[in-house]
DRENTORKOL-3810 file (N, C-alpha, C; in nm, 4 decimals):
REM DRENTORKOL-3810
@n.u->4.0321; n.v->11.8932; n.w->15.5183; ca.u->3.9988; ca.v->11.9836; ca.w->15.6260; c.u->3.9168; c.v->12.0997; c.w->15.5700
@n.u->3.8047; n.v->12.1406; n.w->15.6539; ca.u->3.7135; ca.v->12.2476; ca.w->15.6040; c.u->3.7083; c.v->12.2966; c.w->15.7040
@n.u->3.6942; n.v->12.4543; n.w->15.7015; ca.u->3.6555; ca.v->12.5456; ca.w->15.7898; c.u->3.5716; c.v->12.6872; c.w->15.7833
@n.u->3.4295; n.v->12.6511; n.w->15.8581; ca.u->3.3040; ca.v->12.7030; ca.w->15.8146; c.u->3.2344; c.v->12.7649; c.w->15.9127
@n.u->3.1755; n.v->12.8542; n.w->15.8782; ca.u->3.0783; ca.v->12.9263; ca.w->15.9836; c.u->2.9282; c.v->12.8991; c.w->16.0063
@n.u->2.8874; n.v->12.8598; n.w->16.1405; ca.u->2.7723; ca.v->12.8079; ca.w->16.2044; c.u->2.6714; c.v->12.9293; c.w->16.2345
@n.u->2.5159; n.v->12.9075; n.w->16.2260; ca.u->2.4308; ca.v->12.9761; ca.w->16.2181; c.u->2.3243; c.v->12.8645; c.w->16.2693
@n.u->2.2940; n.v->12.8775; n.w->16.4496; ca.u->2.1781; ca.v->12.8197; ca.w->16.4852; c.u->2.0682; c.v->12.9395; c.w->16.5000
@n.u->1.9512; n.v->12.8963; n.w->16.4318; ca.u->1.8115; ca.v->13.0001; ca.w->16.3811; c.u->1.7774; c.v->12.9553; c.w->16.5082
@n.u->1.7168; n.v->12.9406; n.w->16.6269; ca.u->1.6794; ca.v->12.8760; ca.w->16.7538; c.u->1.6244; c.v->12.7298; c.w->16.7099
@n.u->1.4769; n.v->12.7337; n.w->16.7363; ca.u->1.4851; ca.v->12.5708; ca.w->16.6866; c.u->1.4557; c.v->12.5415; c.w->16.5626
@n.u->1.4324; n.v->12.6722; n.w->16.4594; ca.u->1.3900; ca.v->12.6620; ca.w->16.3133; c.u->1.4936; c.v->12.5680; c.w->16.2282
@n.u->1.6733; n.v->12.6522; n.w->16.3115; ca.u->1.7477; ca.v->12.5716; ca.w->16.1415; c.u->1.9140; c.v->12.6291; c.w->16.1995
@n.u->1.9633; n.v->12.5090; n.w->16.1814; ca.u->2.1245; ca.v->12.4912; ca.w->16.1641; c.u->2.1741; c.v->12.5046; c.w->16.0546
@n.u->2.2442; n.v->12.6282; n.w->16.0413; ca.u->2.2923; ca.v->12.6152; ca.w->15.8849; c.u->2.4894; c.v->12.6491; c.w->15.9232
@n.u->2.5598; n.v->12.5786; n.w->15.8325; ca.u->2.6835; ca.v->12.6015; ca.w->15.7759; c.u->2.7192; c.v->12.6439; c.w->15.6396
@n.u->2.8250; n.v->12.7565; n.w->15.6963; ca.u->2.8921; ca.v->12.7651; ca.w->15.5214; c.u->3.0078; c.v->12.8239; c.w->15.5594
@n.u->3.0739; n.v->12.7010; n.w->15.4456; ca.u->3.2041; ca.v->12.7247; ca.w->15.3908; c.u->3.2512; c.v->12.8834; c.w->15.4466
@n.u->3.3541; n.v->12.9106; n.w->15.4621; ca.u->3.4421; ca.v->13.1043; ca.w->15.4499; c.u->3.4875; c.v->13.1151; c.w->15.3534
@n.u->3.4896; n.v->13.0115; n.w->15.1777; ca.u->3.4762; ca.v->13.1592; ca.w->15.1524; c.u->3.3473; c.v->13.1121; c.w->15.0329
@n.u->3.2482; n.v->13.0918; n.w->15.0925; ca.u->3.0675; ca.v->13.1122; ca.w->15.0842; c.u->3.0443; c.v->13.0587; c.w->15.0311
@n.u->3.1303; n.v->12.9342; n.w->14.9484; ca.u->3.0506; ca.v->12.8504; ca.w->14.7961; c.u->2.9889; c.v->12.7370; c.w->14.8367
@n.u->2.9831; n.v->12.6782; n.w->14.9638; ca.u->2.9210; ca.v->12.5960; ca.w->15.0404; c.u->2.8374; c.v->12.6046; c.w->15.0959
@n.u->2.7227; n.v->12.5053; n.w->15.1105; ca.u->2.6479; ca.v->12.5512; ca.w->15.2526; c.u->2.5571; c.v->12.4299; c.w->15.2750
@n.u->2.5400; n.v->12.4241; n.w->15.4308; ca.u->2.4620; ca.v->12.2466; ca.w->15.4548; c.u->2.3313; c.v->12.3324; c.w->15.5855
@n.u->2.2559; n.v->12.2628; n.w->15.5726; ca.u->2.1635; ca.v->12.2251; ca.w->15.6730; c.u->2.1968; c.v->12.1027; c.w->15.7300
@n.u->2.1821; n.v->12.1160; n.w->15.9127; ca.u->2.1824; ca.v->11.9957; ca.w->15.9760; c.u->2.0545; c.v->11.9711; c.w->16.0028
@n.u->2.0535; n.v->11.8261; n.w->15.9172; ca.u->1.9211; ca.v->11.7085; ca.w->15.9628; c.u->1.9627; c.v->11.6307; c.w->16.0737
@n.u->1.8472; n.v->11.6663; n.w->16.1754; ca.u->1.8780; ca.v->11.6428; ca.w->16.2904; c.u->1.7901; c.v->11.4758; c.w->16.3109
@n.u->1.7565; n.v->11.4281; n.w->16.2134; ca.u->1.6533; ca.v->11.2943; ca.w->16.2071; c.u->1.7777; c.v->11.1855; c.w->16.1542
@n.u->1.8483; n.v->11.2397; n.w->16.0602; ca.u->1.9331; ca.v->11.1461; ca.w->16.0066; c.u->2.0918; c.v->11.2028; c.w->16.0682
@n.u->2.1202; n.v->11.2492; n.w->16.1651; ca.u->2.2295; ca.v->11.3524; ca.w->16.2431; c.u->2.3107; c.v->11.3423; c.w->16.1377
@n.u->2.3117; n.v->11.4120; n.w->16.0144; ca.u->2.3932; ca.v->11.4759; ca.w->15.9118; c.u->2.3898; c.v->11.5993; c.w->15.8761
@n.u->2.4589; n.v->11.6388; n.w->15.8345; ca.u->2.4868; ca.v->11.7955; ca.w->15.6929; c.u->2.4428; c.v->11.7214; c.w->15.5846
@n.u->2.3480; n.v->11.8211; n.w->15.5318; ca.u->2.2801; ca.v->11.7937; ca.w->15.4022; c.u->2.3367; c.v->11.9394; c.w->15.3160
@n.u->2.3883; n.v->11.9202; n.w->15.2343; ca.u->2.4424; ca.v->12.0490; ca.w->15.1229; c.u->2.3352; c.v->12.0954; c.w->15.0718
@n.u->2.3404; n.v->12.2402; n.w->15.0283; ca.u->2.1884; ca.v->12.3048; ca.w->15.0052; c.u->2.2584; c.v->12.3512; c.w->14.8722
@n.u->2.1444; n.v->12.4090; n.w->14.7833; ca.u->2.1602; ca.v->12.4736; ca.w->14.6555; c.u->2.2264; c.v->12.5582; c.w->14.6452
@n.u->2.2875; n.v->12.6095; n.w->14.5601; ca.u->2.3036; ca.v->12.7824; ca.w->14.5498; c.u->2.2078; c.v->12.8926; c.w->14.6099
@n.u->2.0736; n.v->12.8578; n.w->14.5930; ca.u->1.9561; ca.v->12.9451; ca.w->14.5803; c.u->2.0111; c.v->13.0172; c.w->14.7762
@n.u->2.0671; n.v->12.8762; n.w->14.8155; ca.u->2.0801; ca.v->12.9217; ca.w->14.9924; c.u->2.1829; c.v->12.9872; c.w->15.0354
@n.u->2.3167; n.v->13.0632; n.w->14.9667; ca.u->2.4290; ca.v->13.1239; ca.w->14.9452; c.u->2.3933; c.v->13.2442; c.w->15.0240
@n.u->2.3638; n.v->13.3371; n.w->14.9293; ca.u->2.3441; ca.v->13.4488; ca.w->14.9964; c.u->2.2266; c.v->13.5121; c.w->15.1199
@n.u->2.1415; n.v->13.4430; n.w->15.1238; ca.u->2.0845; ca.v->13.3756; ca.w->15.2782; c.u->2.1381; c.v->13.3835; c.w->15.3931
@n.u->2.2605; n.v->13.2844; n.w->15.3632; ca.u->2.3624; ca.v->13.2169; ca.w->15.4743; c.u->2.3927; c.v->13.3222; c.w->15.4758
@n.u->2.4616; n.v->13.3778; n.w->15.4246; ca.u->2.5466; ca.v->13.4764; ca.w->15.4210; c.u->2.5181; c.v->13.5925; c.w->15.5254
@n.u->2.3518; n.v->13.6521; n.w->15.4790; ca.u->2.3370; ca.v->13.7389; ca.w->15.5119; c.u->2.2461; c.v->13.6850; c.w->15.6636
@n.u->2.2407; n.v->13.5486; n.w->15.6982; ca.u->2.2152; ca.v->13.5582; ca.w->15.8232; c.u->2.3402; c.v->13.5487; c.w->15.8993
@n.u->2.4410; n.v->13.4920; n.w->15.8988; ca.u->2.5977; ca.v->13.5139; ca.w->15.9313; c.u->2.6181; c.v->13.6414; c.w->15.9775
@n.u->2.5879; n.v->13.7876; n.w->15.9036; ca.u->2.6192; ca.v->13.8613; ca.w->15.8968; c.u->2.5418; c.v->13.9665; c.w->16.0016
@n.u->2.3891; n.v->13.8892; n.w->16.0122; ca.u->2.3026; ca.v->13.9510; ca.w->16.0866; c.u->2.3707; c.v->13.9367; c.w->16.2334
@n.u->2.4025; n.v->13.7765; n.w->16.2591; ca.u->2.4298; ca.v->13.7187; ca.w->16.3765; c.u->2.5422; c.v->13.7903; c.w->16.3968
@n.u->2.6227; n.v->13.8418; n.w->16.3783; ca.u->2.7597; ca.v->13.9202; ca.w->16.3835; c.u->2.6721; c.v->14.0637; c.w->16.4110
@n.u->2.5748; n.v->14.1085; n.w->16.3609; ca.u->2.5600; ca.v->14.2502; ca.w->16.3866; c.u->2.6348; c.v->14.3691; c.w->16.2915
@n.u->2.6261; n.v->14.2569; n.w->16.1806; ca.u->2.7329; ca.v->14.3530; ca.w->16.0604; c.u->2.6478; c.v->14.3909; c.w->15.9478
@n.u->2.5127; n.v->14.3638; n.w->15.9587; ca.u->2.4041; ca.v->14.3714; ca.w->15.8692; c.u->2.2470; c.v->14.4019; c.w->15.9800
@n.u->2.1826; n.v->14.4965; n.w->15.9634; ca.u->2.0259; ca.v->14.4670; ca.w->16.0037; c.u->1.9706; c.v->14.3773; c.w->15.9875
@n.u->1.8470; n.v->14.3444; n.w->16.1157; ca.u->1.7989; ca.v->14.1806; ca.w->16.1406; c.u->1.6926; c.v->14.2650; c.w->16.0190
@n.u->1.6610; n.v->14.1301; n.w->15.9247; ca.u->1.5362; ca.v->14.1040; ca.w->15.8358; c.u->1.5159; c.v->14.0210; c.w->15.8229
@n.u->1.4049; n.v->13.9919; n.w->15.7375; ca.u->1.3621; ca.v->13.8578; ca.w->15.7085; c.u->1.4464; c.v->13.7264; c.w->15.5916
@n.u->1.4858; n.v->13.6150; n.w->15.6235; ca.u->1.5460; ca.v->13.5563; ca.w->15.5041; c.u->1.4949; c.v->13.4431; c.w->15.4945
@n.u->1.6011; n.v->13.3945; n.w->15.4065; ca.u->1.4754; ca.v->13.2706; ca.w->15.3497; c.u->1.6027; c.v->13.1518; c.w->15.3461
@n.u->1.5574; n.v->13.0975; n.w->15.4699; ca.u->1.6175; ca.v->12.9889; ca.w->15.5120; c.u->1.5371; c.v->12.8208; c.w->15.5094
@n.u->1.6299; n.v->12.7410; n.w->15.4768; ca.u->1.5202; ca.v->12.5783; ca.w->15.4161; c.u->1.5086; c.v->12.5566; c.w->15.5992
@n.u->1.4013; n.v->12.4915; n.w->15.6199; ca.u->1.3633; ca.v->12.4019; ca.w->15.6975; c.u->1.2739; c.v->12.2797; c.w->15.6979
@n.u->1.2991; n.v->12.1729; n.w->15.7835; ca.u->1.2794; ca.v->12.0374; ca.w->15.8120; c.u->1.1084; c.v->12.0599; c.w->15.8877
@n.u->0.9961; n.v->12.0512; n.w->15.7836; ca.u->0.8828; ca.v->12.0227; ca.w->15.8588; c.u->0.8329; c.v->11.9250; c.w->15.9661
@n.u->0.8123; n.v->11.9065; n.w->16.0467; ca.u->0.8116; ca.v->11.7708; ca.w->16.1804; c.u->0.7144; c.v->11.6725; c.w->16.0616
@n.u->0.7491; n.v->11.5676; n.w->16.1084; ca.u->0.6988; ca.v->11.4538; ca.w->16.0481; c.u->0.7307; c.v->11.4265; c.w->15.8903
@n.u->0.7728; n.v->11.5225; n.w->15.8467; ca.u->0.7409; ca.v->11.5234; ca.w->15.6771; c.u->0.8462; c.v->11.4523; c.w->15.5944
@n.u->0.7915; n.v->11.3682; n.w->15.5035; ca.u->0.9283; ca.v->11.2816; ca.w->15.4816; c.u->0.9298; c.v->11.2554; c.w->15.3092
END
């Protein structure tokens, strides 16, 4: 059992992570899975989580996304 916090970007990017943050997936919506992301995407998540809560100022982050067609 896992229990994780959701972050839909509108149509850019679905991201999950783990509570307590050492996780984190992008949903590929071509192959309808969670794909686990690097470390590099940790504090990202995090701090868009945090935006979406209103517990941090909106800025810019650097979130992975799925180019159309690109394979």
């Amino acid at each position: 059992s896992l229990t994780a916090d959701f972050v839909h970007v509108g149509r850019v990017a679905f991201v999950a992570q783990s509570l307590d943050a050492k996780n984190s997936w992008l949903w590929n919506n071509e192959t309808r899975a969670w794909e686990e992301l690097g470390d590099e995407y940790i504090k990202p998540i995090t701090d868009t989580i945090r935006m979406a809560r209103k517990q941090l100022p909106k800025d810019l982050t650097k979130l992975p996304v799925f180019a159309a067609g690109a394979k």
